[in-house]
C-alpha positions in Angstrom: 125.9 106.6 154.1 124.7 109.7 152.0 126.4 113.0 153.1 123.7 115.2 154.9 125.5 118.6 153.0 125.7 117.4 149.4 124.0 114.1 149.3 127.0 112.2 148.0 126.7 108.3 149.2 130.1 108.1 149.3 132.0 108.8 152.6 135.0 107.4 154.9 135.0 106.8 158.4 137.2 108.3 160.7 136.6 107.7 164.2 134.0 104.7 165.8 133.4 104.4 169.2 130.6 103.0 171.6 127.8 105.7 173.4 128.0 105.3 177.2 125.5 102.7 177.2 127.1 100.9 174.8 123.8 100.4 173.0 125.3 101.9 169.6 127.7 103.0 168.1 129.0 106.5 167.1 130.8 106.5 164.0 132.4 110.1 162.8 132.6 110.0 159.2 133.9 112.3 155.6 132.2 113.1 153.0 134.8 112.0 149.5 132.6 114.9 147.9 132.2 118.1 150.1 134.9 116.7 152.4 132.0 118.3 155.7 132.1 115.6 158.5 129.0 114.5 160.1 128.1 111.7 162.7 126.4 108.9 162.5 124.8 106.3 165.2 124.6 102.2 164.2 122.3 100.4 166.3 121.2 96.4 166.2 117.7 95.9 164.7 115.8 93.7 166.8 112.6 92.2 165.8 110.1 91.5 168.4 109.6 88.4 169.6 105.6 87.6 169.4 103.7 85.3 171.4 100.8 83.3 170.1 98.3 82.9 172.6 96.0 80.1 173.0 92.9 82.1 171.4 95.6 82.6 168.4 95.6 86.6 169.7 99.5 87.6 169.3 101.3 90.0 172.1 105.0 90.9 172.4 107.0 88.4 174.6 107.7 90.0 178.0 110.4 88.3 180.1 108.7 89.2 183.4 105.5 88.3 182.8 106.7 84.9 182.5 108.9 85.4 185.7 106.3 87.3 187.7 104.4 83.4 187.1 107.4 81.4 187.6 107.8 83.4 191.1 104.3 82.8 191.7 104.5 79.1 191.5 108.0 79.7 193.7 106.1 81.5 196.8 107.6 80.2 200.0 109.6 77.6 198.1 113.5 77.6 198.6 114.2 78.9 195.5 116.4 81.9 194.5 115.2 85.0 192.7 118.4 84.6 191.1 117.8 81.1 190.0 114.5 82.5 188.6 115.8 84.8 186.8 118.5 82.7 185.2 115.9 80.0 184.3 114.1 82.9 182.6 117.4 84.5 180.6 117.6 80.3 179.7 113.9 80.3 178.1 114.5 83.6 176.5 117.9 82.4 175.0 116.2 79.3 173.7 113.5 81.3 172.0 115.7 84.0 170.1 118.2 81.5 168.9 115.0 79.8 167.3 115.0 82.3 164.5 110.8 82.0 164.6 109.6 85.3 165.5 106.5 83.7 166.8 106.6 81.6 169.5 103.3 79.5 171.3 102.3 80.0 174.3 102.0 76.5 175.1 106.1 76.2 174.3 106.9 78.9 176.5 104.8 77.6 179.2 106.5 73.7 178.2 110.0 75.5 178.8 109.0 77.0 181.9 107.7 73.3 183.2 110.5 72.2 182.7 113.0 74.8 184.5 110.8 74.4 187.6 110.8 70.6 187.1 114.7 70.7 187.7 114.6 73.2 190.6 111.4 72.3 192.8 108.7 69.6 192.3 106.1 71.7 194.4 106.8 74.8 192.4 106.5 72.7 189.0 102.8 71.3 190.1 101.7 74.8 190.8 102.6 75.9 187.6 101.2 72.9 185.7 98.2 72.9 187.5 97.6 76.9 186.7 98.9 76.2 182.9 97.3 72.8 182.0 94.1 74.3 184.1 93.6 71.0 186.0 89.9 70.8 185.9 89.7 68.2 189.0 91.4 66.3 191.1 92.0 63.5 189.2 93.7 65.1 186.8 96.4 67.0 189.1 97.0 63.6 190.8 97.6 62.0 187.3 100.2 64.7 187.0 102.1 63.8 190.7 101.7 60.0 189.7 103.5 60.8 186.6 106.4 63.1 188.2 106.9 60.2 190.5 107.0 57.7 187.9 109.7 59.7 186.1 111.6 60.2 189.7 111.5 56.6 190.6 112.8 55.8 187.0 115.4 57.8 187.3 116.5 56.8 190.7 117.0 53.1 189.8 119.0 54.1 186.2 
């Protein structure tokens, strides 16, 4: 860390502690040239995580914008905000350990499917439908015929 008094790069830290929202870190450190003592603040980088919408335009992921739709889907359906919310810290876990900083709408929206898929069936359908954009009828009930499938199938495992 270069000295702010004599521009030495060399210096020794003597105290680190965290700030009072633990966000950083304060480290108190010596110059090995002047010997002044100055302060310093470390702080973890983030990169944003970017979302590729499905006309390729690029925004930055926001966590409640995805549970604001997950809610949606939720209304008058017993299901917790709290499950909600852990479903989305899930999704968002999944996403930042994936090292891409871009991420497609379409996956977020899969992952989301899916949470719902485990907690409600009646939520799920009212996301798919809003997500795939069932253009009719037939379409939605090709999407219940294939959730009951899957339900049956696993019922006689």
């Amino acid at each position: 860390m270069k000295c702010p008094y004599c521009g030495e790069v060399d210096s020794k830290v003597i105290d680190s502690r965290p700030t009072e929202d633990g966000e950083k870190i304060r480290r108190r450190r010596e110059c090995l040239n002047c010997k002044k003592r100055f302060t310093t603040y470390e702080i973890v980088e983030t990169v944003p995580l970017m979302v590729v919408k499905k006309d390729h335009s690029r925004e930055v992921f926001d966590r409640q914008k995805l549970l604001n739709g997950m809610l949606r889907a939720c209304e008058k359906r017993p299901v917790s905000y709290q499950q909600l919310d852990e479903a989305v810290s899930r999704i968002e876990q999944i996403l930042l350990n994936s090292y891409d900083r871009e991420v497609s709408s379409i996956h977020i929206g899969d992952l989301a499917m899916q949470e719902l898929k485990q907690m409600d069936d009646v939520a799920y359908v009212r996301f798919a439908s809003v997500y795939r954009q069932f253009s009719d009828v037939n379409t939605f009930m090709e999407e219940l015929k294939d959730m009951l499938d899957s339900r049956s199938k696993t019922a006689e495992k």
